[in-house]
N, C-alpha and C positions, 0 to 999 in steps of 0.2 A: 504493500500500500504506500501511495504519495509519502514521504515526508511532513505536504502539508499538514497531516493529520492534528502534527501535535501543535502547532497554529490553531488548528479550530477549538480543538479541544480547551487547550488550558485557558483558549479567550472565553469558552463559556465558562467555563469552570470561574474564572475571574468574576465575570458578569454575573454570573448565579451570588458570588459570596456579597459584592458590591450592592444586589439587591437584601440580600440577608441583613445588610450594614446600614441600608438608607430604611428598612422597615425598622429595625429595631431603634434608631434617629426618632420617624415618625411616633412608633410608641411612647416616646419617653419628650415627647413637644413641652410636654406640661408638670413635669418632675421636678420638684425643687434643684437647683443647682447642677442639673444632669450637664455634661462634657460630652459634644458631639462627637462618635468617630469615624474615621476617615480611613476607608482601606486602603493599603499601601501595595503595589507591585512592580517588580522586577523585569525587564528583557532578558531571557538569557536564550547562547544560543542553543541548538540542538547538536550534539556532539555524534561524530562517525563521520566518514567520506562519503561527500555529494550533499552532507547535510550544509555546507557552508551559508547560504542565503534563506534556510529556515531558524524561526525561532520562536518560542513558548514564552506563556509570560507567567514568572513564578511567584505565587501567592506569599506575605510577609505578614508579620506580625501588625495591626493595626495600630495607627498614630491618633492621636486626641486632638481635638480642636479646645484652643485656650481664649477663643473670642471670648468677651464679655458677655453675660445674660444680663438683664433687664432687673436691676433692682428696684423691688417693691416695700413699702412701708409698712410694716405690721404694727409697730406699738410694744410688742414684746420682749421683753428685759431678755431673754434667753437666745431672741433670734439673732443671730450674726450673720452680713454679706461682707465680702473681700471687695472691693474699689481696685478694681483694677489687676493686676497680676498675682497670682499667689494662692496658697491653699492650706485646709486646717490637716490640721493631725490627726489620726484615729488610729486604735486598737483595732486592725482586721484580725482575721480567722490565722492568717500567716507571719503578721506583722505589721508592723509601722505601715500605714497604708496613707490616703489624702483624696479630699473631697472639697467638692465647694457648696455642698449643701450646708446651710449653718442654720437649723430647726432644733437644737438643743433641748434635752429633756434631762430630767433628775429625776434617777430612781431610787428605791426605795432606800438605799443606805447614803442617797445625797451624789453620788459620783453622775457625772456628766458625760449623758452618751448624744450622738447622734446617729439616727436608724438603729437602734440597739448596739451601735460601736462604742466603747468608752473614746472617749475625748482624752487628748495627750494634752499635755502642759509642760513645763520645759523641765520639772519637774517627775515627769511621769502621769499617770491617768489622774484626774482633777477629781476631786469631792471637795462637793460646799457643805460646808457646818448651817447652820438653822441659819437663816437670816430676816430681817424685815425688810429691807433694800439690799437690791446688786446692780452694780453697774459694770459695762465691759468695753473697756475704754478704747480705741481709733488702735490701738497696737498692740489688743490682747489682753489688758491688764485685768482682771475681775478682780473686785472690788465688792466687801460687802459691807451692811450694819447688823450690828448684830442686835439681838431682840433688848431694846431698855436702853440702849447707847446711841449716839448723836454721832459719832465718826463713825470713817469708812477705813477700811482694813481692806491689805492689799491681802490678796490669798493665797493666789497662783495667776501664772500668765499660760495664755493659750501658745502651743507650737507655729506657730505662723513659717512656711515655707514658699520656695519659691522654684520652678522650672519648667523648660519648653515640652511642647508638646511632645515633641521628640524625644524625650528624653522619659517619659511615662507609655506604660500600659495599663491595658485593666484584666485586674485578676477574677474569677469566676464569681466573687458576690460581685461585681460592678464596681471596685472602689479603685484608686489611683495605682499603680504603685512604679515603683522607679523601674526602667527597662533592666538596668545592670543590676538589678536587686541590692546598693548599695544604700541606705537612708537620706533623706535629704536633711542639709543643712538649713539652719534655722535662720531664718532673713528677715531683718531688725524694720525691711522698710516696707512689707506690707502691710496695707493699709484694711481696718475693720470698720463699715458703719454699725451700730447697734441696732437693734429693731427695725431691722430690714432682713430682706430675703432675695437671695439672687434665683431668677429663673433660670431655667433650662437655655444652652446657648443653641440649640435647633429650632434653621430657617423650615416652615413648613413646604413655602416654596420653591429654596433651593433642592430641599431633598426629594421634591414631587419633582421637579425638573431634572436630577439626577436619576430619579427612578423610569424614566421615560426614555432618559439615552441611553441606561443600561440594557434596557429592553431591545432597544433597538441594537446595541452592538451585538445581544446575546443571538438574535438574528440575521444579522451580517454570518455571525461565527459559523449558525446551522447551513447558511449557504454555502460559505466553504466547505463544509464537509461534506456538501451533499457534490460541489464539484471535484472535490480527491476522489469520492466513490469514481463520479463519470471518469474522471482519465485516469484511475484504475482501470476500470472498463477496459478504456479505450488502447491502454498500454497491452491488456491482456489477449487483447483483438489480434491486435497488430502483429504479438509474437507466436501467435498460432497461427497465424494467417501466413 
């Protein structure tokens, strides 16, 4: 069979995963904090003699989109959004992991999770003692009063980190984590509003407009293979003929 084969092939194969990438984008339009991603792939050639002028395209580990989402106002002492670049800390399943969802919850022994992840502090995972007021100041600092007292106590500061897209993956809950599996460093100049919330950084439009090209490549691909079939054929003709 052609050579072309592995041309058609690996371009659906591509296009199959691309549509897997922009539906799972679409699902998540409305997520707090959700990071769009973006599938990544390779040229590479086809190896043996005669193969010189074909080549497949090899599927890569996905890259994150760091565009800004839309921060909204809640009101809520617990809510945190990042301004601009940068991400919080969290307890994953594996390790030190990051997100820009910042929905904050206290359970029942006081420790600070988000989506059931404990919350990191520069410290280690954050627990707040009883308080009557907390505040969580533009660079992390939480801050409480305690019940009967008029000052604010500093308590713990949140992990605030910073890195390209490139440089993150997402491991099978959904949550950040460094490609090189190395932790990131902690970076002094990201920025926190309080009682905000960042939305999801996914265009509904971009991705319906990518889910449409992919389509249509994915049928480009079925025509080439349906023309390696015919000049198969047609090679096979010839040399019985």
């Amino acid at each position: 069979m052609d050579a072309l084969i592995f041309t058609a092939m690996s371009g659906a194969e591509r296009a199959l995963r691309g549509q897997q990438v922009r539906a799972n984008n679409l699902a998540n339009v409305d997520t707090v904090g959700f990071r769009a991603d973006m599938e990544m792939t390779t040229a590479q050639k086809v190896q043996g003699y005669g193969y010189d002028d074909r080549h497949m395209s090899q599927l890569q580990a996905n890259s994150v989109s760091t565009r800004q989402g839309t921060l909204k106002a809640t009101g809520r002492d617990l809510d945190v959004a990042i301004s601009g670049a940068g991400f919080l800390t969290v307890e994953g399943p594996t390790g030190e992991a990051y997100t820009r969802a910042g929905a904050m919850e206290l359970d029942q022994t006081g420790t600070l999770r988000i989506n059931g992840n404990v919350v990191l502090g520069e410290g280690g995972p954050i627990t707040v003692p009883e308080y009557s007021k907390i505040d969580i100041g533009t660079d992390g600092t939480i801050s409480i009063r305690n019940p009967g007292t008029t000052t604010m106590q500093t308590i713990d500061k949140l992990r605030l980190v910073k890195a390209e897209g490139s440089e993150l993956t997402k491991n099978e809950a959904g949550l950040l984590v460094a490609r090189d599996g190395v932790p990131l460093a902690t970076d002094p100049t990201v920025v926190l509003r309080s009682g905000h919330l960042e939305g999801s950084n996914v265009s509904a439009v971009e991705e319906m407009v990518a889910t449409m090209t992919l389509n249509r490549t994915f049928e480009v691909q079925m025509k080439l293979f349906k023309a390696t079939d015919t000049m198969a054929e047609t090679g096979n003709r010839l040399i019985s003929g």
